[in-house]
N, C-alpha and C positions, 0 to 999 in steps of 0.2 A: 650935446652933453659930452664931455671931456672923459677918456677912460682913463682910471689909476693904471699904471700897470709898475713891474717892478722887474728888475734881470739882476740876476745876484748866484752866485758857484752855489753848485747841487751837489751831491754824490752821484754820483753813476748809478746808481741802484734808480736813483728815481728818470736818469736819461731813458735809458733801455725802453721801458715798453711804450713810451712816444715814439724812437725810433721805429720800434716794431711792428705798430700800430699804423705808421704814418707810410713808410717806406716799405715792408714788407707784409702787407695786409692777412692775416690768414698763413703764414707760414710760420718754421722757426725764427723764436727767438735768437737764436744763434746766429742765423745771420746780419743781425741787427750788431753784432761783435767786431769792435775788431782791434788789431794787432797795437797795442802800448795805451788802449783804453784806462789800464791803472796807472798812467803815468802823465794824462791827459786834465787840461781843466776844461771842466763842464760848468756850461753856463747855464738858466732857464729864465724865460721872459713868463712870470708872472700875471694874470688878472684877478682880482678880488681873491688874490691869495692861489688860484689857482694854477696849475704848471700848463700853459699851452705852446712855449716853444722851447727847443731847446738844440744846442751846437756844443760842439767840441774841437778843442783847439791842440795842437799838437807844433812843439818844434821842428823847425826841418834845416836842412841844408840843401835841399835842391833850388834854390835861388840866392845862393848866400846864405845871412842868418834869414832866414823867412819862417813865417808863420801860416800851416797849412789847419783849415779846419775841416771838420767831416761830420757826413748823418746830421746834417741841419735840417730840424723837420720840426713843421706846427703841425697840432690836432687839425686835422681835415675840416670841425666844425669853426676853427676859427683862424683860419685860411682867408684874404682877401681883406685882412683890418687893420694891416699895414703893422704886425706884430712880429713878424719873421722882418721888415725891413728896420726895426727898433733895435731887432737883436743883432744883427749884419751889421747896422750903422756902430753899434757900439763896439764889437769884436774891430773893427777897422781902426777905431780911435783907439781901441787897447793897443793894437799892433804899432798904430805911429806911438804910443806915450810908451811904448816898451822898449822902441831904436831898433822894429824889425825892419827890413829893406824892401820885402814882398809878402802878399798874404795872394795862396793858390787854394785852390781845392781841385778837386777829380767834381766835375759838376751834370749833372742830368741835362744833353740836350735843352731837353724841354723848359729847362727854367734857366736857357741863356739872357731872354729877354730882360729878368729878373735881374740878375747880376749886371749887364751891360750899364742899366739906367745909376748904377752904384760905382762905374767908371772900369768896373773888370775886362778884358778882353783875353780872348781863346789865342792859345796859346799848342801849338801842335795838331796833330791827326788826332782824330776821334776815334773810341773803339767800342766792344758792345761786350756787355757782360749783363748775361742772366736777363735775356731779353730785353734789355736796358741801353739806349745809347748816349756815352760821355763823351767828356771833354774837359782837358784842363783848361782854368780861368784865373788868369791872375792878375794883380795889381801891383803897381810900383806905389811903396810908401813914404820914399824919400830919394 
């Protein structure tokens, strides 16, 4: 059986406690924030009307004109149904139909494997924040 699903711009009001939920389980909200969030577009990948995933995308210059996005996080329940790779695959195709050069993000170790099979590769030294260890991952889009 085929699922509907749908990715279409949120407000940030409704990102937030996905991120907070997913990435910072049992802590502040506040850290689920961060810096040009109101100046950011937020996406959400949809099922039966519902919001289970959701990214944020930010202009950058640190690769040229590049496109970095951040706090990409599904509902833990619906983790592993190929709905975070629906939403990646589309933010990638915005990036080429927009004439970005590079799309990076600051990425969790743990979910290198993740990104790799979507043609990303690491990119510098790793570091560790808040018990947590990153790495930048990025991609050429043209």
């Amino acid at each position: 059986m085929k699922t509907e699903f749908e990715i279409k711009s949120v407000p940030f009001a409704w990102v937030l406690p996905i991120r907070q939920e997913v990435m910072y389980p049992g802590k502040s909200a506040e850290l689920a924030n961060v810096a040009g969030d109101d100046e950011a577009i937020h996406w959400g990948l949809f099922v039966s009307d519902k919001l289970v995933s959701v990214i944020s995308l930010f202009n950058s210059l640190k690769y040229g004109r590049s496109l970095q996005f951040r706090k990409f996080a599904t509902l833990v329940t619906e983790q592993g149904k190929g709905y975070g790779s629906r939403l990646l695959q589309q933010v990638v195709d915005y990036g080429i139909s927009e004439g970005y050069t590079v799309i990076w993000c600051n990425a969790r170790i743990s979910a290198l494997g993740f990104y790799e099979r979507f043609g990303f590769c690491q990119d510098g030294d790793g570091w560790q924040k808040n018990g947590i260890d990153y790495i930048i991952i990025k991609k050429a889009l043209r």
